[in-house]
Residue, then its C-alpha position, 0 to 999 in steps of 0.5 A: x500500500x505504501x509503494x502504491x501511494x508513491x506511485x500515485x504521487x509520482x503520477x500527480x507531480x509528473x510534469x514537474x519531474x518531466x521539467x527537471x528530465x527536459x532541463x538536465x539530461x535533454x530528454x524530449x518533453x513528451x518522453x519525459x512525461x512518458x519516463x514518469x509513468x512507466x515509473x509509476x507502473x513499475x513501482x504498482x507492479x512491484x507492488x503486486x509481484x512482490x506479494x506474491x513472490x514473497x509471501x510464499x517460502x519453498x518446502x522442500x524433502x530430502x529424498x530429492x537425490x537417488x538413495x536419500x530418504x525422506x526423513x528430513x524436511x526444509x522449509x526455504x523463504x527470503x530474508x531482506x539484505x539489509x542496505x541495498x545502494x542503487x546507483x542508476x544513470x543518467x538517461x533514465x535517472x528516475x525510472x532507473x531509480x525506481x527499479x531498484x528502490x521498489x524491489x528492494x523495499x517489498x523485499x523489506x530492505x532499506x535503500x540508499x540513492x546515489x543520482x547521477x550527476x545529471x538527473x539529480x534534481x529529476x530524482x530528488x523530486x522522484x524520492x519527495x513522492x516516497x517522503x511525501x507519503x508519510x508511511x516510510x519510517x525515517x532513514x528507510x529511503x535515503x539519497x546522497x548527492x556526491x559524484x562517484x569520481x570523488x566518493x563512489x568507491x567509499x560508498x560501494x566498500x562501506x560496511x553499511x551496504x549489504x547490497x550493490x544495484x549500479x546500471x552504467x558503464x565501465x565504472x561499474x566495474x571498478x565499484x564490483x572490485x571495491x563492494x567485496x562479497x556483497x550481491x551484485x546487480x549490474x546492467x553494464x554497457x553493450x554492442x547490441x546488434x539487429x541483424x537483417x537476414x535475406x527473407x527479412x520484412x526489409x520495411x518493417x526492419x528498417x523501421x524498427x532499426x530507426x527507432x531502435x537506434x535513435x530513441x533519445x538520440x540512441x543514449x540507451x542500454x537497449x538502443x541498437x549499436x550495430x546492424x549486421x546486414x547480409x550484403x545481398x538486401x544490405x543496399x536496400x536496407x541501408x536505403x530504407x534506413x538513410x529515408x527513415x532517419x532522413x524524417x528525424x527531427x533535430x533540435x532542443x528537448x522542449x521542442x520534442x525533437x527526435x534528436x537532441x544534445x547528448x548529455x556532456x561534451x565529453x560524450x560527444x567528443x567521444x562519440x566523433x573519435x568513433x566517426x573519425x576513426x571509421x572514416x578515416x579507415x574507409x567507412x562510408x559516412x551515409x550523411x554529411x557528419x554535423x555537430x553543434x556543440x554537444x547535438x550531434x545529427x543522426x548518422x548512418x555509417x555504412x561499410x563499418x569492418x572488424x578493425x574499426x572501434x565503431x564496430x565494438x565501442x558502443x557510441x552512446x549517441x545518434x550513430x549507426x555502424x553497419x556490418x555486411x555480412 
């Protein structure tokens, strides 16, 4: 009942939280509305799950095994961890949050947040609907606003934390080598690829290929990294592709742009080495390369082989390696 409250703050307040998504991380208005509500289910369905899951232990006999009796009984059920630290990132900072929060309290733990720099007032204002229901207990839900540069790895090592939960990239890893033998929870970075086959809807996977790529300006864990094309269809589906992220718009979040600044200089200059490396290497650039200080234009980088970075190093941004197979 009490995550349900939550949630119900969530949905009352999610244009002011939307605000803070809009002016932090740039993320289109609509998207950021829409971001709010998926929270909102997530912590409902928490809820509900939870119950479920939780209220019920496992009984197990001891003949189990070949040649065993069964004259012993053992009755199996979950106890909290403790403390669990969620840790989430910057592209989703609030519906990252929750999915680690909800779970962790139905399972009667007690959590501490550590935002991501940016994103932090979007989940200051997210953990305010927690408070603001004044059914958790004081020091059950926690935030701490530090960088994880500075102060990460005292926070991961610490002895108050039971429990790990970090979605992110590379620093993940070293927060895994300092947390010690504690559970771990990590959704680190990836490569995912599309591949299109010969007897493939090319439409219908060209589609998906755009809008899989370049939702928030391709600055998500699941967004499409790579496309690896038979070369039979590879002309057309590369055609198909060029047209579908030819109608993308690009501009400001406030403007629901489909493509808009990606989060800090350092990730756009990151994200053009890859595009430089590739050129210079004699990948086909399918559109002129163009950056605005950190809004970088979608782009679809064709004949993309093995020994070019942008075919392993996930770009985190508004560009497409392809790979003819």
């Amino acid at each position: 009942e009490s995550l349900r409250k939550a949630a119900g703050l969530i949905r009352e307040h999610k244009h002011t939280i939307a605000e803070f998504l809009v002016r932090e991380v740039a993320k289109g208005r609509k998207d950021s509305v829409v971001e709010c509500e998926r929270s909102a289910d997530l912590i409902e369905y928490c809820a509900e799950e939870g119950v479920r899951l939780l209220s019920k232990g496992d009984f197990l006999t001891s003949d189990a095994f070949p040649g065993s009796d069964r004259n012993k009984l053992c009755l199996a059920s979950r106890v909290p961890l403790g403390t669990v630290l969620c840790v989430p990132p910057f592209n989703y900072p609030v519906n990252l949050a929750v999915s680690k929060i909800a779970p962790a309290l139905i399972a009667g733990n007690a959590v501490l947040v550590k935002p991501p720099t940016q994103g932090s007032v979007a989940g200051l204002h997210m953990m305010q609907c927690f408070h603001k229901t004044g059914v958790f207990p004081d020091g059950l839900i926690n935030m701490l606003t530090i960088r994880s540069s500075e102060n990460g790895d005292y926070m991961a090592s610490h002895k108050g934390v039971n429990c790990l939960s970090f979605t992110g990239g590379d620093t993940g890893i070293r927060l895994a080598e300092k947390a010690g033998m504690i559970p771990l929870q990590m959704e680190l970075g990836g490569k995912d690829a599309c591949v299109v086959c010969t007897d493939a809807d090319l439409d219908l996977a060209a589609k998906h290929i755009v809008k899989g790529a370049f939702s928030y300006s391709g600055q998500r864990c699941t967004a499409v990294k790579v496309v690896m094309v038979e070369e039979s269809v590879a002309d057309e589906v590369v055609r198909k592709v060029v047209e579908g992220v030819g109608a993308l718009t690009v501009g400001m979040p406030d403007d629901n742009c489909s493509i808009t600044p990606v989060i800090s200089k350092s990730s756009a200059d990151s994200i053009e080495a890859l595009v430089v490396d590739a050129k210079e290497k004699g990948a086909k650039l399918c559109h002129e390369y163009k950056r605005k200080c950190n809004l970088i234009w979608p782009l679809v980088v064709d004949h993309v082989r093995p020994d070019m970075k942008l075919a392993w190093e996930e770009p985190f941004g508004p560009v497409l390696p392809i790979m003819r197979v």
